[in-house]
TIDRENLUM-369985 format. One line per field, with one value per residue (C-alpha): chain; y, z, x; residue number from 0. Coordinates in steps of 0.25 Angstrom, whole numbers, m for minus. Layout:
TIDRENLUM-369985
mol	c(A	...)
Y	c(Y	...)
Z	c(Z	...)
X	c(X	...)
seq	c(NUM	...)
END
This chain:
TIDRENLUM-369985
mol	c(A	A	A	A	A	A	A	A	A	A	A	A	A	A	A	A	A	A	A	A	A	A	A	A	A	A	A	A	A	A	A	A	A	A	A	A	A	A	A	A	A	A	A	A	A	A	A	A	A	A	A	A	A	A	A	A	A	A	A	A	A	A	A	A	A	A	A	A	A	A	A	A	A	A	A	A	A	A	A	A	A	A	A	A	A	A	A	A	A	A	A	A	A	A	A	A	A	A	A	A	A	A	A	A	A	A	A	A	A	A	A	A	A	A	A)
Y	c(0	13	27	32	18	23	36	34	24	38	27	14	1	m5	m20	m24	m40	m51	m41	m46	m38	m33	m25	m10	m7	m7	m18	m10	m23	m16	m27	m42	m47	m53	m57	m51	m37	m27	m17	m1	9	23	34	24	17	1	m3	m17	m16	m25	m24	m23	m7	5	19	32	34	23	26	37	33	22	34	43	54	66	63	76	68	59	47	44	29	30	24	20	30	43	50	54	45	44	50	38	45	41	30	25	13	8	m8	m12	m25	m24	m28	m18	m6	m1	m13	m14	m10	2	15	28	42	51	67	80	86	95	109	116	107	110	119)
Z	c(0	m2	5	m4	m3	13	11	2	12	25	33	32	33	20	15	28	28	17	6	m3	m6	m18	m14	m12	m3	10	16	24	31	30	31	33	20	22	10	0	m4	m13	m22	m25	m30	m21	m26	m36	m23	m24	m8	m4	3	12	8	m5	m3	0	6	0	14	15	m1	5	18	9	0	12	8	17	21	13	m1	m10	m15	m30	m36	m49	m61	m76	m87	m89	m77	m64	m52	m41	m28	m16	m3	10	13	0	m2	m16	m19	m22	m30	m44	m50	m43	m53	m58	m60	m56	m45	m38	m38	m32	m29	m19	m20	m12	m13	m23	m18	m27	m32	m45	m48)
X	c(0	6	4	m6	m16	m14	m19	m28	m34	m37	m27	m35	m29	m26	m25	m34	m36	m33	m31	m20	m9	m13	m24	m22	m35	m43	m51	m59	m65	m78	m90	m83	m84	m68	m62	m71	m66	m70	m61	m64	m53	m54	m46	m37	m34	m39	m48	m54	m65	m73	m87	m95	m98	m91	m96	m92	m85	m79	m73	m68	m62	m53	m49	m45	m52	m59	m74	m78	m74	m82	m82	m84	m86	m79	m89	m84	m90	m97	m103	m99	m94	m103	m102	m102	m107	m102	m112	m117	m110	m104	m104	m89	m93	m86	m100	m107	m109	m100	m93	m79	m71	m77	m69	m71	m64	m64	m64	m65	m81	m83	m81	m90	m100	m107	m95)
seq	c(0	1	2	3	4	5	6	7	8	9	10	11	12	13	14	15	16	17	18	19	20	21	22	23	24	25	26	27	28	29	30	31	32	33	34	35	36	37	38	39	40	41	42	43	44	45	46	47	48	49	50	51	52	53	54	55	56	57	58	59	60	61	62	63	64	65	66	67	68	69	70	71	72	73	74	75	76	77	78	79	80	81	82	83	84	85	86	87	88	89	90	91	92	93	94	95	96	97	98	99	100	101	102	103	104	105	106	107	108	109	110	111	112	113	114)
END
């Protein structure tokens, strides 16, 4: 792991568990579901996560960023990228729509919305 995946990560614990060496993410060890993980890409940076969903809080708590910023799931093709709130949850399953592997971003409010 390197300095950056640390910080990225606000200071939590990385690689908890039976995660190989190869993966670059938490295991938060929310929920029980031991041995079944699920993958999502936060800011560029690879997490493991416990559990098939995701708050935008918790998004943002892995990314290290401010509670006043927002979380964004990244989507393939024309349009904006939704906004993910701080208690709606987002289903990690790479066959959930949209398919894949789930990734989001995190960003400062905007300052002067409709500006």
């Amino acid at each position: 792991m390197t300095e950056n995946d640390q910080a990225s990560s606000g200071g939590v614990s990385q690689g908890k568990g039976n995660a190989s060496a190869g993966d670059k993410g938490d295991n938060q060890g929310h929920g029980g579901n031991q041995g079944l993980q699920f993958h999502l890409i936060v800011n560029r940076v690879e997490h493991n996560w416990a559990t098939e969903t995701i708050t935008g809080a918790e998004i943002r708590h892995l990314a290290g960023s401010p509670a006043d910023w927002v979380v964004n799931q990244i989507v393939p093709g024309p349009g904006g990228d939704p906004e993910i709130g701080d208690g709606q949850a987002v289903h990690l399953d790479e066959k959930a729509p949209p398919p894949g592997r789930k990734r989001f971003t995190t960003r400062k409010p905007a300052t002067s919305p409709g500006a």
